[in-house]
C-alpha positions as CSV (number, residue, x, y, z in Angstrom):
1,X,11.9,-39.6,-78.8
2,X,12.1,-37.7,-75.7
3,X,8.8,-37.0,-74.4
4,X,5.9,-39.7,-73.5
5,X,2.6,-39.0,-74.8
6,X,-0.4,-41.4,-74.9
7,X,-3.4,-41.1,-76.8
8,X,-6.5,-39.7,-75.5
9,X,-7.1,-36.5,-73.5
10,X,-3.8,-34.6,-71.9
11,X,-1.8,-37.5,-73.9
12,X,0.7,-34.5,-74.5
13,X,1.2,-33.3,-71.3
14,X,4.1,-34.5,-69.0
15,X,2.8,-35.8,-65.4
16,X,4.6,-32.5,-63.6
17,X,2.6,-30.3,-66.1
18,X,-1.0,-32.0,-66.2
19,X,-3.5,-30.0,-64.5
20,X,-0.9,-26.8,-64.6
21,X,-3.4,-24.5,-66.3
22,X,-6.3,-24.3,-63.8
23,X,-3.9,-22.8,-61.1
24,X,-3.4,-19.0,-61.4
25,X,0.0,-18.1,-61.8
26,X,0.9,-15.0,-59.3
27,X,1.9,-11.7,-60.9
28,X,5.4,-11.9,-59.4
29,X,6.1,-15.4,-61.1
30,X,4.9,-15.1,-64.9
31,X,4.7,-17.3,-68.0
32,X,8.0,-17.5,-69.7
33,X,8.4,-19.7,-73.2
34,X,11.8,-21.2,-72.6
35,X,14.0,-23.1,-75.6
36,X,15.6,-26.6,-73.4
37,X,18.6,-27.3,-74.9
38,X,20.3,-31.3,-74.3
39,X,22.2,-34.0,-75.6
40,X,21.6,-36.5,-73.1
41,X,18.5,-37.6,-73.5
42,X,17.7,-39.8,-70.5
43,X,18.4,-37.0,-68.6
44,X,16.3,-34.5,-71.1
45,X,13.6,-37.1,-70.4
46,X,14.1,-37.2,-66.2
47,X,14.0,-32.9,-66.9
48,X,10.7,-33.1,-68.6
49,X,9.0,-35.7,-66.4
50,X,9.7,-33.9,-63.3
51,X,10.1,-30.0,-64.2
52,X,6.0,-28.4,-64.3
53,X,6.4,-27.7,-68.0
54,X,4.0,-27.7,-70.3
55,X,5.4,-28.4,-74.7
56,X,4.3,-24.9,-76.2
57,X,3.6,-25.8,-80.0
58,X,5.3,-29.6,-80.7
59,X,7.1,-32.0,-78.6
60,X,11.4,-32.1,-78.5
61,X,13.0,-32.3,-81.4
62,X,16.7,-34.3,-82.1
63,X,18.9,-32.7,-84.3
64,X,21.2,-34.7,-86.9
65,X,24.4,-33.8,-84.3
66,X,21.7,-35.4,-81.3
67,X,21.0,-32.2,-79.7
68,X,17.5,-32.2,-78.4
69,X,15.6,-28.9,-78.1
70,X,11.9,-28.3,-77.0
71,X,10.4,-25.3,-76.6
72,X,8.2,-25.0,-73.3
73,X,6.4,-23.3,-70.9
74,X,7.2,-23.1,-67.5
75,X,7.0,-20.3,-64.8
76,X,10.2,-17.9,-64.3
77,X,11.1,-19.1,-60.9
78,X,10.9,-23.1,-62.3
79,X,13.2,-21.6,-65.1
80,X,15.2,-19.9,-63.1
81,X,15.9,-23.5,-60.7
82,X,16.4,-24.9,-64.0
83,X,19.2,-22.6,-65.2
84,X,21.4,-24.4,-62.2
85,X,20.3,-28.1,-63.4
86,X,23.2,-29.6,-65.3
87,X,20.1,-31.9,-67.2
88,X,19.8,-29.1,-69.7
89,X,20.3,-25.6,-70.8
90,X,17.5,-22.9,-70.2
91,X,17.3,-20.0,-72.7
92,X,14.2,-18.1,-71.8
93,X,12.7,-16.5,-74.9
94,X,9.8,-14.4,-74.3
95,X,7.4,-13.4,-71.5
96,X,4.0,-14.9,-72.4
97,X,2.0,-13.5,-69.2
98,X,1.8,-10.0,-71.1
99,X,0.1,-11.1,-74.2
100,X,-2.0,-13.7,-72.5
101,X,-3.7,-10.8,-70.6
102,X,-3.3,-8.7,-73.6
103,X,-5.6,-11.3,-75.6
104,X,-7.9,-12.2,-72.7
105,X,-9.2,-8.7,-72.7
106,X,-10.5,-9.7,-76.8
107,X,-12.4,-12.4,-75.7
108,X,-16.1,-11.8,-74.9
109,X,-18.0,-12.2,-72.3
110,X,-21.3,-14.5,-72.2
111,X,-22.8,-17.1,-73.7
112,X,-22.6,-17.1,-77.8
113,X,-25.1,-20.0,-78.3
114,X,-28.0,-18.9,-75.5
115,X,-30.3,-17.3,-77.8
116,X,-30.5,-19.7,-80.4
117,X,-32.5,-17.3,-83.1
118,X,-28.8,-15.2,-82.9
119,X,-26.4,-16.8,-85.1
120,X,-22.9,-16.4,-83.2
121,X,-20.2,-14.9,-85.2
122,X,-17.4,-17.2,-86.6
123,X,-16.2,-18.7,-89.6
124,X,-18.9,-21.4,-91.4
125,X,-21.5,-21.6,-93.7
126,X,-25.3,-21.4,-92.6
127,X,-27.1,-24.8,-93.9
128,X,-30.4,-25.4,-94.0
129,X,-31.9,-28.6,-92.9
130,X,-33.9,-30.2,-95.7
């Protein structure tokens, strides 16, 4: 396999990526999903470990022909540094900052559980305590 990954909390992260989410990403460098594209995979693996990406749905992937692709993302200007590395080849796919503000306006605002004689909406079953 490609990637490292231990168990426990941020087990799936590389060490360039852990701790990528709590710093705010400027409006002139957005959120790209980018498809990595390798058949070397020590040098896949050197990529990973060093590159601030962060594995968008499942870890890499080796194909029957040992190509290795991973799906990631990373900022635009890291992608775009990338597109010069020899390691691998960078296809970005989609711009993700758009629909992550897009979706952050739908969440609400508040605390769902402060009253606790208001049930907060979501999928369950109410169950009474015998």
């Amino acid at each position: 396999m490609a990637s490292t990954s231990s168990s426990g909390r941020g087990g799936g992260k590389t060490p360039a990526s852990r701790g990528s989410r709590s710093k705010k990403v400027a409006p002139d460098d957005p959120v790209v999903q980018v498809r990595l594209l390798s058949s070397d995979v020590d040098a896949f693996t050197a990529f990973v470990q060093t590159t601030p990406v962060e594995f968008a749905c499942a870890g890499p992937r080796v194909s029957a022909e040992g190509v290795i692709t991973a799906h990631v993302l990373m900022r635009q200007s890291e992608a775009a540094r990338a597109s010069a590395s020899d390691a691998v080849k960078v296809e970005v796919v989609a711009d993700v900052s758009d629909t992550t503000a897009k979706r952050r306006a739908e969440v609400g605002k508040g605390n769902r559980f402060a009253d606790p004689q208001v049930l907060p909406e979501g999928r369950g079953r109410f169950v009474e305590a015998s």
